[in-house]
C-alpha positions in Angstrom: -28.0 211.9 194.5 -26.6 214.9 193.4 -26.4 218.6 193.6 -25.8 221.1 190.4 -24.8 225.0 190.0 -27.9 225.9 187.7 -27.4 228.6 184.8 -28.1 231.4 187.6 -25.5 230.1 189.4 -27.1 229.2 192.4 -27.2 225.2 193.6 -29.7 223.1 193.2 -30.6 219.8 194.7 -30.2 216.8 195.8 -31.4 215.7 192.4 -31.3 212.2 191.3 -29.5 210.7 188.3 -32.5 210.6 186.7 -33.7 213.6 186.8 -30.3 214.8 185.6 -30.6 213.0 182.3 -34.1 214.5 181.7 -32.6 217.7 182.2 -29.7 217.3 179.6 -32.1 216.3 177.4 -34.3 219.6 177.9 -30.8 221.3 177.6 -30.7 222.8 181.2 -27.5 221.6 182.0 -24.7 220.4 179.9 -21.0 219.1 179.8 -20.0 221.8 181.7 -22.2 222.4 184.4 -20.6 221.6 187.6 -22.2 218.9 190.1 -21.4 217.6 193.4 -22.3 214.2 194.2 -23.3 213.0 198.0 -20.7 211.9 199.9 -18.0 214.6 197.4 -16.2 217.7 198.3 -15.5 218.7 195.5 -17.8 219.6 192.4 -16.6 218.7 189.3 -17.9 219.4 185.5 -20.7 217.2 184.4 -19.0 215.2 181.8 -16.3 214.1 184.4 -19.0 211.4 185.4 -18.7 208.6 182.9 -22.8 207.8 184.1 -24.1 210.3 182.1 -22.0 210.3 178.9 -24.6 208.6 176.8 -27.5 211.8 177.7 -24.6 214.3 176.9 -23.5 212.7 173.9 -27.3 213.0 172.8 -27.3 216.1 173.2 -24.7 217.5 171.0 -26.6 220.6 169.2 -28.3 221.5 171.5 -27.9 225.1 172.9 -26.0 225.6 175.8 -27.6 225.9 179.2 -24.6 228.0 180.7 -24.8 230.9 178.1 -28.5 231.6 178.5 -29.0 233.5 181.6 -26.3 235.7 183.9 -26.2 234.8 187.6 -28.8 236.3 189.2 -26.7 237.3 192.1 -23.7 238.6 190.7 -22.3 239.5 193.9 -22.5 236.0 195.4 -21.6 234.2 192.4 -18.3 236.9 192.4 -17.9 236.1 196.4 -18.0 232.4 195.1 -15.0 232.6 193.0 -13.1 234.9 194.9 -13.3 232.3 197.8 -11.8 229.6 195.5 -7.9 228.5 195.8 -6.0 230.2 192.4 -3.7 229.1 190.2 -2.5 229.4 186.9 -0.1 226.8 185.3 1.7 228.7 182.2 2.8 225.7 180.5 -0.4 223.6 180.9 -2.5 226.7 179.0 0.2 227.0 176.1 0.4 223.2 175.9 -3.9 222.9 176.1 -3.9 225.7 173.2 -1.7 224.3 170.8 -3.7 221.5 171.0 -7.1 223.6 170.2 -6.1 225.2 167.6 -4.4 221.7 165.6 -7.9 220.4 165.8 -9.6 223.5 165.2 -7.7 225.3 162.9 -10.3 226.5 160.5 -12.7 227.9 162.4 -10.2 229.6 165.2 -8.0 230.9 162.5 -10.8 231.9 160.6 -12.8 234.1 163.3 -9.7 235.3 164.2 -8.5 236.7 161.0 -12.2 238.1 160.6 -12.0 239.5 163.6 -8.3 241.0 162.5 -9.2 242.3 159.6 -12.4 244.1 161.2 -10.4 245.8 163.3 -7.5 247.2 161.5 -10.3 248.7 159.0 -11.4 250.1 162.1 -8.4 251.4 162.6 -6.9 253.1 159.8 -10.9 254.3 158.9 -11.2 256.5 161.9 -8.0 257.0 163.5 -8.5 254.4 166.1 -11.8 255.6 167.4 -13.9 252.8 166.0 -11.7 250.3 167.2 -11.4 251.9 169.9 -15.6 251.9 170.9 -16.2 248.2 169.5 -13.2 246.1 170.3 -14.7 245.1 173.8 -18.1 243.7 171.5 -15.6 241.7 169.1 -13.4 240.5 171.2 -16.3 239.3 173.8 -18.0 237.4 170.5 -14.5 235.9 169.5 -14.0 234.8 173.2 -17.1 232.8 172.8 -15.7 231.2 169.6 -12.8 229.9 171.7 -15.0 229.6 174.8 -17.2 226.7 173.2 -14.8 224.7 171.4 -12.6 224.5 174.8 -16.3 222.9 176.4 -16.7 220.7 173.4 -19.8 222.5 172.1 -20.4 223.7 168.3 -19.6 227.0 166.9 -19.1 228.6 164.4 -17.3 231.3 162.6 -20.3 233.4 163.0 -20.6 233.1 166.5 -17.3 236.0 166.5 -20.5 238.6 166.1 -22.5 237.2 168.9 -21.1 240.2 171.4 -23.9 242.3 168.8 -26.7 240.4 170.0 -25.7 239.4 173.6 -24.8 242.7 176.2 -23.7 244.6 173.2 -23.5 248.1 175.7 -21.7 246.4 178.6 -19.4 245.1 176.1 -18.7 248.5 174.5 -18.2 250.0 177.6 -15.8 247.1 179.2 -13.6 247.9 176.1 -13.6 251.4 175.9 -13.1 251.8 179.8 -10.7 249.6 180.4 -8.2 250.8 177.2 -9.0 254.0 178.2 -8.1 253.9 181.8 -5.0 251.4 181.2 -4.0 254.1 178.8 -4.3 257.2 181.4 -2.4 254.9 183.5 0.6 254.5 180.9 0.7 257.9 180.2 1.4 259.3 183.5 3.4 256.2 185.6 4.0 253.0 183.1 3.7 250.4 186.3 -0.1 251.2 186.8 -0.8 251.2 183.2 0.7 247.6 183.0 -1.1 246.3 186.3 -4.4 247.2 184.9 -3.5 246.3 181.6 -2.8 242.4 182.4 -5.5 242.7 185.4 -8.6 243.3 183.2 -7.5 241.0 180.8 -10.5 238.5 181.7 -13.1 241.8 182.1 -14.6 241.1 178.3 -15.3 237.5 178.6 -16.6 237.4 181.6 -19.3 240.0 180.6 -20.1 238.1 177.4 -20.0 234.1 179.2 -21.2 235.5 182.5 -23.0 238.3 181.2 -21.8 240.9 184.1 -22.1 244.5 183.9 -19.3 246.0 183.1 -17.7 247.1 186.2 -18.2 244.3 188.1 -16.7 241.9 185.7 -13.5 244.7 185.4 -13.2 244.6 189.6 -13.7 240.3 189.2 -10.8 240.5 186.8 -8.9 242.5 188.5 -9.1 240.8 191.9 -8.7 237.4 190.6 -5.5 238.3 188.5 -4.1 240.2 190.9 -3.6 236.6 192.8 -1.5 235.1 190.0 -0.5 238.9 188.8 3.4 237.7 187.7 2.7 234.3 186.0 -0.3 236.4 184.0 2.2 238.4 183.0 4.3 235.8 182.2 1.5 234.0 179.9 0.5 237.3 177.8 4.2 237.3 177.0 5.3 233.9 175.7 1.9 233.7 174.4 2.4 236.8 171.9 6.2 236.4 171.7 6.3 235.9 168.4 4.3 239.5 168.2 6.3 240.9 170.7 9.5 239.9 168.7 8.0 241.7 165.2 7.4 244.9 167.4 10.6 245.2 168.1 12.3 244.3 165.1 9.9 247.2 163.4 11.1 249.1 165.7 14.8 248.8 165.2 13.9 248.5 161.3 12.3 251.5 161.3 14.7 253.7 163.0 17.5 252.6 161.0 15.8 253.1 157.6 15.2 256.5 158.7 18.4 257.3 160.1 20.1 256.2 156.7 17.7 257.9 154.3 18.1 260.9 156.3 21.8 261.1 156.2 21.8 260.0 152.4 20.0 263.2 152.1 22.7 265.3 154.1 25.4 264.0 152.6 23.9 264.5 149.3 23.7 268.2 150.1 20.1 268.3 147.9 18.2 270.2 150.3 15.2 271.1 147.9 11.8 270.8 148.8 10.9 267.9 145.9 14.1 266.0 147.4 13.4 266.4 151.1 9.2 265.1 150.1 10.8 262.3 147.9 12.9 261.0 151.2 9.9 261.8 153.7 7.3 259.5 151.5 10.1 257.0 151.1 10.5 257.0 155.5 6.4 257.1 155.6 6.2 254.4 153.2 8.9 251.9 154.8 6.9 252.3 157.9 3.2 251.5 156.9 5.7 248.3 155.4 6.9 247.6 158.9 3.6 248.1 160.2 2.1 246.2 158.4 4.2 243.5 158.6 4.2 243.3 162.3 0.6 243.2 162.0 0.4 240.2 159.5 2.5 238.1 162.5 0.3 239.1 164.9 -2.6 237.8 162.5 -0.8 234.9 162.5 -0.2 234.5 166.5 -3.4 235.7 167.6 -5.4 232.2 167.7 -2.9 230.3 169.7 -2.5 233.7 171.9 -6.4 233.7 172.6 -6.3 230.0 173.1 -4.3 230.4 176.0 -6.1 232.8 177.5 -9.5 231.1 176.9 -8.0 228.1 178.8 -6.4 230.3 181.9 -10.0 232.0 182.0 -11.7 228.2 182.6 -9.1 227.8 185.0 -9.6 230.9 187.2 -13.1 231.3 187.0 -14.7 227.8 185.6 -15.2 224.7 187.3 -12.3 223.2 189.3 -10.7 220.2 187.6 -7.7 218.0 188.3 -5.0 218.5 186.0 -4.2 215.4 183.9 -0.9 214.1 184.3 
């Protein structure tokens, strides 16, 4: 006999193994929907029970039971992960998401770079203000990308513009709140900025897997990360070092092509306005080149970064499971 967390996230059962395989074929429940069986302490994800492997193979394809309602209670399903131990292993979510993205390449890189791309238009188009009110909707759609490879179920590249279709305004405002607020908090005392910042890192995709409203999956985030605040931290930077790295290079690239076109133009003692527009486009131009440049690597870094995140996200607010040696 066993017991199951259904799609609301509320247990149900004792059920027998039987009636478990008829519903994994309906599609009610899938790989990752965690059961308890009598006798166990501890519930575990579906396909950790080598008795049912055959009905979950059969269903590959089929849609997945956990994305097709929210919890019905989200203030008991939030009390239910807030009562679980925490941890985040920093290594273990690198190593998982390396790993990912070998034997997905394709598709990760591809939504990714789609998703890139999408957003620097909206960038540059409208001085950050587009990006600015839809980057919570892509992001939450690309998160699902990662989100169902990491369970074993299909997606494709596609599924990057499911945050459209699937809580479209509490995804909007998840983004634009959160940026917004984390940006306040830069502004006027750096430390808060940065503590929301990496707290609310998990606010998008659990609105668009869970399908909270906004706020409560921004306070869920923030509670939860605020446990393993420090080695969060530490994963969002090794994760994007290589990003991290280019931003500062830019930086230092930047200020030293300015500094010597501007004392070329001293020492030339040209002082017209035709010289002094020719050496301003020539600083304006080697920036948008640095710019840009940074933004190719983080092109480049973003699918292993998201990777890693995806996995610490299934570790902090999925089902439990033992690490593997």
């Amino acid at each position: 006999m066993y017991k199951v967390i259904g799609a609301d996230q509320k247990p149900y059962g004792p059920v027998t193994a039987e009636l478990l395989r008829q519903w994994i074929a309906e599609g009610r429940i899938n790989a990752q929907t965690s059961v308890l069986p009598d006798g166990a302490t501890d519930w575990q994800p579906l396909a950790t029970f080598p008795e049912f492997a055959d009905a979950l193979q059969a269903q590959t394809g089929a849609p997945p039971a956990a994305a097709a309602l929210p919890p019905l209670d989200p203030e008991a399903w939030t009390a239910q992960i807030l009562a679980q131990p925490t941890q985040l292993q920093i290594g273990r979510c690198l190593a998982r998401s390396w790993q990912l993205l070998t034997a997905n390449a394709g598709l990760l890189c591809g939504a990714t770079a789609l998703i890139w791309l999408i957003r620097l238009v909206l960038k540059n188009a409208s001085c950050g203000l587009g990006d600015l009110l839809l980057n919570g909707v892509l992001l939450g759609g690309l998160s699902l990308v990662f989100l169902k490879r990491i369970r074993g179920q299909a997606a494709s590249v596609s599924d990057a513009f499911a945050g459209f279709s699937l809580a479209f305004g509490q995804l909007l405002l998840t983004g634009l709140v959160s940026n917004l607020l984390s940006g306040v908090g830069v502004c006027f005392c750096l430390l808060p900025g940065v503590y929301l910042f990496v707290a609310w890192r998990f606010a998008v995709p659990l609105v668009a897997d869970k399908r909270l409203e906004f706020w409560s999956a921004m306070e869920l985030s923030r509670k939860v990360v605020t446990r393993v605040w420090f080695p969060m931290l530490g994963l969002l930077v090794l994760a994007f070092l290589p990003f991290l790295l280019s931003i500062v290079m830019v930086q230092i690239a930047t200020q030293a092509s300015t500094t010597a076109l501007v004392r070329d133009l001293v020492a030339s003692g040209d002082l017209d306005f035709a010289h002094l527009f020719q050496v301003t486009m020539r600083i304006f131009w080697a920036n948008i080149l640095y710019v840009l440049a940074s933004q190719f690597v983080l092109l480049l870094n973003l699918p292993f970064a998201l990777g890693a995140l995806m996995y610490a996200y299934e570790d902090l607010f999925g089902p439990r499971t033992t690490p593997s040696a």
